[in-house]
C-alpha positions in Angstrom: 75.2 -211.7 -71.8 72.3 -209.9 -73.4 73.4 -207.4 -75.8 71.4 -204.6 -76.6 71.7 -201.8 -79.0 69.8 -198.7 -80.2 69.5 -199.3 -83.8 66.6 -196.2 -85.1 65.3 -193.1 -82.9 62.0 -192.4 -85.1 60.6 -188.7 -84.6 57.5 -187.6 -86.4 55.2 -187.7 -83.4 54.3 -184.1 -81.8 52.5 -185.2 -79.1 53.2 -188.3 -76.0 52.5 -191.8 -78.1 50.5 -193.9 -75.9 50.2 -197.0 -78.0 51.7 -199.0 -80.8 50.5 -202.2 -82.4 51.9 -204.5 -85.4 50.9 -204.1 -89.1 50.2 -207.2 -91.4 53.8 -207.1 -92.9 56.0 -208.0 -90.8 58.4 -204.8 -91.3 55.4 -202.6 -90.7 53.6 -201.3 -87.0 51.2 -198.9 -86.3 51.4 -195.5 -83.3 48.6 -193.2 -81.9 48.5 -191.2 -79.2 47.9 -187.0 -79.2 48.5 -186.5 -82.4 45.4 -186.5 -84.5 46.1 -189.4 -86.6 47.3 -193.0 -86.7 50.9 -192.9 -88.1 52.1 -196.2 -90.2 55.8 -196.9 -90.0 58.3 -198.8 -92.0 61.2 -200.5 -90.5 63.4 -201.3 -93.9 63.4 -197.6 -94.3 63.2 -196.3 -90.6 60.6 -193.7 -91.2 56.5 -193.2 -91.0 55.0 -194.3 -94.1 52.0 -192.4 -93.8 49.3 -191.0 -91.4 46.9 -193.8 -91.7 43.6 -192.3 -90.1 42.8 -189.0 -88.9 41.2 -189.2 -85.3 39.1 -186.7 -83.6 40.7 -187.2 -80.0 43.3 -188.9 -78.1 44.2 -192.7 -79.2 44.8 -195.0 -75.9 44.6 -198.4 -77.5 45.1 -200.0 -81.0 44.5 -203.7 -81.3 44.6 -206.0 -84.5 42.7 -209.0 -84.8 44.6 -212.0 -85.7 41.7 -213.3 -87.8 40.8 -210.1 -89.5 43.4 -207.9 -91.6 41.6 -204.6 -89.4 42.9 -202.3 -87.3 41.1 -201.4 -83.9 41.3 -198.0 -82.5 40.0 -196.9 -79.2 39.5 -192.9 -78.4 39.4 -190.8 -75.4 36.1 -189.9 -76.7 34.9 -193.5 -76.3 34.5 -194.1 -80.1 36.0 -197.4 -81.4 36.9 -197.7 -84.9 37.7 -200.2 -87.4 40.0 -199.6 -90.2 40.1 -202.2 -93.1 44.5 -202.9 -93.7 44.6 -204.2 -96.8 42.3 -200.8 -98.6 43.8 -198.9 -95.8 40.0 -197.0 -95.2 37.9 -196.5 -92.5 35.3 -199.3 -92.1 32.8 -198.9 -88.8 32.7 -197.0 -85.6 31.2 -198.6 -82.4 29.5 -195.9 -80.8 28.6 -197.0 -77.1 31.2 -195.4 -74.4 31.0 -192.0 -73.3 33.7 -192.1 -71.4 38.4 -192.8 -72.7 38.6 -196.5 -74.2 41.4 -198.1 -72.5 41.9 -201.4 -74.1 40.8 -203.5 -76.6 41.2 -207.6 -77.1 39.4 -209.9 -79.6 38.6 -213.3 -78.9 39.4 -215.3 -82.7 37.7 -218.5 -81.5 34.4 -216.9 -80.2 34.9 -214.1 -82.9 34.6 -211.2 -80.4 35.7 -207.7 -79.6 36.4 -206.5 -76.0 36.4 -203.0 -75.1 37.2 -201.4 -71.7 36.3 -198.3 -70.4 36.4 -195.7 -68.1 33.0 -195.7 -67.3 33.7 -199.3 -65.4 31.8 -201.7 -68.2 33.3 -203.8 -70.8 31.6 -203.7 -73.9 31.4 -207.0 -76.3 31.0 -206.8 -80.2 30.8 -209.1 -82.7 34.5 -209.4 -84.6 32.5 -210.2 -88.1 29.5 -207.6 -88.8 30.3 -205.1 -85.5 26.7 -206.2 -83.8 27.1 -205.0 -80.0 26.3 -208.5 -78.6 26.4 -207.3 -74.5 27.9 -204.9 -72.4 28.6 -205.8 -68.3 29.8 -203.9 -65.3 33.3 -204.7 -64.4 34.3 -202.9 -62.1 32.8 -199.1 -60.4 35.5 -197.5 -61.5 37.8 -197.3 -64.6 38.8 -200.6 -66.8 42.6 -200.4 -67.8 43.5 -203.2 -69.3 42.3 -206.7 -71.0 43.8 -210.0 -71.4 42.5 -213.2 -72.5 43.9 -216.2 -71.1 46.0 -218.5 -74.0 43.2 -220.8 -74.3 40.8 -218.4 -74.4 39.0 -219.5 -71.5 39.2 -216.7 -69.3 39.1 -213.3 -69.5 40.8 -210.7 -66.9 40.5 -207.0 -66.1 42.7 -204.6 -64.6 40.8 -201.7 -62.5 41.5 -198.5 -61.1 40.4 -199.6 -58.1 43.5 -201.9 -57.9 41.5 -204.7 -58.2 41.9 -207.8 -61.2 38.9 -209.3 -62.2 38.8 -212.4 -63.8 35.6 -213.6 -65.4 34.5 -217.1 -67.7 34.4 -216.1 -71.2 31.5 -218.7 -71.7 29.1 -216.7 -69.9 31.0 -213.3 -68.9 30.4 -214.5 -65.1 33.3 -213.7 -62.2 35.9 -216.3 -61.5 37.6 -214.4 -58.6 39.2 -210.8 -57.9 42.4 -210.6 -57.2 43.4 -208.2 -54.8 47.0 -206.8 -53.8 48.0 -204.1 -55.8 47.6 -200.2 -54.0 47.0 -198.4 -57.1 45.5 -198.8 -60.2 46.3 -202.1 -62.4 47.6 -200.7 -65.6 48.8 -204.4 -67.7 48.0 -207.3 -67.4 49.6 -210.2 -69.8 48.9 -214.5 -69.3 52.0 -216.4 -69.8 52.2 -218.4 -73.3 51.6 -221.2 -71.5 48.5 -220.0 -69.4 50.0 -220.6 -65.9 50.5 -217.6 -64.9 49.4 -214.2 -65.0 51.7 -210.9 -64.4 50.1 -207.4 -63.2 51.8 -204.3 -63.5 50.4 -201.4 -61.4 51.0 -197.5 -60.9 52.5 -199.1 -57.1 55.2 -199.7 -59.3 55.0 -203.3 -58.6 55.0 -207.0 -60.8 52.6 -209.1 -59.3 53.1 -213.5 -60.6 49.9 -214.4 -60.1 48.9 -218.7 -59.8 46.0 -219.1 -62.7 45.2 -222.6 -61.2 44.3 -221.3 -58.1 44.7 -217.6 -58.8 46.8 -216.8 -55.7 49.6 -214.6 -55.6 53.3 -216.1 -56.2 55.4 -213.3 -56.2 55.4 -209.3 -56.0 58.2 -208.1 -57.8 59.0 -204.3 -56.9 60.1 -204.1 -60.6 60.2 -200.1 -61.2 60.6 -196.7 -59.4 56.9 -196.0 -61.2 54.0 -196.7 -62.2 54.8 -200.2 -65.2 52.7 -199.1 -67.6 52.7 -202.6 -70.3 54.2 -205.8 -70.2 55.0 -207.4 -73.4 55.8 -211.2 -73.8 59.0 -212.0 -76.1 57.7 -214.2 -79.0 60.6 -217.1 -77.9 58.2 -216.7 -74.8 61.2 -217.1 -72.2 61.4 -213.6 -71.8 59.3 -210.7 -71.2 59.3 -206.5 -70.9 57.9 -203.9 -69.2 57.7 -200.3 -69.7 57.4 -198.0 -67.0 57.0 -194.2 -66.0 60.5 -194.1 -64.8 61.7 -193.8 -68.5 62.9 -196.9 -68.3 62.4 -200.6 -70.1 63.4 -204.2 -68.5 63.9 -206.9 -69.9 63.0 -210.3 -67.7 63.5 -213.9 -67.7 60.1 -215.6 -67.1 61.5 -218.7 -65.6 62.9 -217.5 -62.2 61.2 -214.1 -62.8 64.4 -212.1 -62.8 65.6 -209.2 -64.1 68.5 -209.4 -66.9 68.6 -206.3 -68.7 67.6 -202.3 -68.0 67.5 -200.3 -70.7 67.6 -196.4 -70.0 68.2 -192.7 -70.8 71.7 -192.2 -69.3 73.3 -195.7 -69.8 71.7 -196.6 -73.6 70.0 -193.7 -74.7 66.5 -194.7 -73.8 64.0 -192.5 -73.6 63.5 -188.8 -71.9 60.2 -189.7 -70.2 57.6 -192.4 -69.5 57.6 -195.2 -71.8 54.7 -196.5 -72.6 54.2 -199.1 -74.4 56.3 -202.4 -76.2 55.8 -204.2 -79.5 57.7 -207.1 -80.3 58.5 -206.9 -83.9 60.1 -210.4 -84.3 62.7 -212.3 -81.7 64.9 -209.7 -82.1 63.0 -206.2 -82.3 61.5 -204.5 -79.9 59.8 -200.9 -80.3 58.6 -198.5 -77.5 57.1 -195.5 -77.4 56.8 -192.6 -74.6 55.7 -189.8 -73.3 58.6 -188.0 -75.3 56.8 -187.9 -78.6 59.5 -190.5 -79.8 59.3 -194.0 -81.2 63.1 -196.1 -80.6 63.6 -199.4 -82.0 66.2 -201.5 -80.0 68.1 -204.8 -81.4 68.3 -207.5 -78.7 70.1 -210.6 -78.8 69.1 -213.0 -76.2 71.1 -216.1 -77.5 74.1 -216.4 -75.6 71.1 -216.6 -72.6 69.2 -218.9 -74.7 72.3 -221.1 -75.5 74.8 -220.9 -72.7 77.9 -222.1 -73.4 
């Protein structure tokens, strides 16, 4: 039996948090979303640190490199900054998109930054000096989400035209384009081991999709709305998803099934759409929402991990 428990509500937000990513230590993480600034928390003490970087609009993505102690920042304005971690200062902004930034990814073994937009192109910059090295057209409509397969290979795009695009990292060229969701594709996440790939939509639904042959294997309807992330445990048997029914689920990736709901009325979840999942370490998970709050929850997956 999974246990799960509530173990910190952290307020200090005073806006919807859209996004949250991991700081170099491992007891620190990063938030943005309304609020005009980037809030650093620490988990030994359960409160923010400090407002890392003041922002001039809306923050809808924060990525850190693996390869580079920087934070990543991407604006409803369109600007993309860089923020240097270990001085803790602003370091460049990649002016290009005119239009809300999305998602970002970085490629460590090409050394490259992805950004998606809503103006439909991707925009590709060089993770050492911040050259723009080429932007494409994805999609005619809005770019949600990025990932990059484990082997870096390939690269796939989640539309608002409830399309996934999957294109060749070698020479940004189209693979295939998946097709089967009804609304827009909002996550996307490759399996550790690169055989799969899972879709959540705003149709609410979990799509397994086939990477050898990128063919559908299963459509999961996993939520009530719109699954807004899905976030691989690092133990990589399990996974999460948040959605805009408030509510968070924990699944077991090798049958696909659900094992554990987390939600307002049963384990004081949160009040409104949740919106995105960080995986501190095999045990923590933190989500933020629409409801200005950041929770951190304790879950023990052993007794599932080691039945009997």
């Amino acid at each position: 039996m999974i246990e799960i428990k509530n173990t910190g509500i952290l307020p200090g937000h005073q806006n919807p948090v859209f996004t949250i990513e991991s700081g170099l230590e491992p007891h620190t993480f990063f938030t943005a979303g309304n609020d005009p600034g980037i809030v650093k928390w620490d988990l030994r003490q359960m409160k923010h640190e400090k407002v890392l970087a003041k922002v001039n609009t809306s923050v809808y993505a924060l990525h850190r490199p693996v390869t580079r102690p920087i934070l990543l920042t991407g604006e409803r304005s369109g600007q993309v900054s860089a923020i240097d971690l270990v001085n803790e200062k602003p370091l460049k902004v990649l002016s290009l998109h005119r239009f809300p930034v999305f998602d970002i990814k970085t490629s460590g073994r090409k050394g490259l930054i992805y950004v998606a937009s809503e103006d439909g192109y991707v925009s590709v910059w060089s993770l050492e000096d911040f050259h723009h090295v080429y932007t494409f057209q994805v999609s005619k409509d809005t770019v949600r989400s990025i990932s990059l397969s484990p082997d870096e290979q390939q690269i796939a795009f989640g539309c608002r035209d409830n399309s996934i695009k999957i294109y060749d990292t070698a020479e940004l060229s189209p693979v295939a384009e998946l097709e089967g969701h009804t609304m827009s594709v909002f996550s996307l996440q490759y399996s550790p081991a690169g055989n799969y790939l899972l879709s959540g939509s705003r149709d609410a639904q979990l799509k397994i999709w086939d990477t050898a042959s990128y063919t559908q294997v299963r459509s999961i309807p996993a939520h009530m709305y719109a699954i807004n992330h899905i976030s691989f445990h690092p133990g990589h048997r399990w996974f999460a998803t948040a959605s805009m029914d408030k509510t968070i689920r924990i699944w077991r990736l090798e049958d696909f099934a659900p094992v554990k709901t987390i939600d307002l009325a049963g384990m004081g979840g949160h009040a409104l759409s949740v919106n995105k999942l960080l995986w501190v370490n095999d045990r923590t998970l933190v989500s933020v929402s629409d409801d200005k709050n950041v929770m951190v929850w304790d879950i023990s997956l052993e007794s599932e991990e080691n039945p009997g």
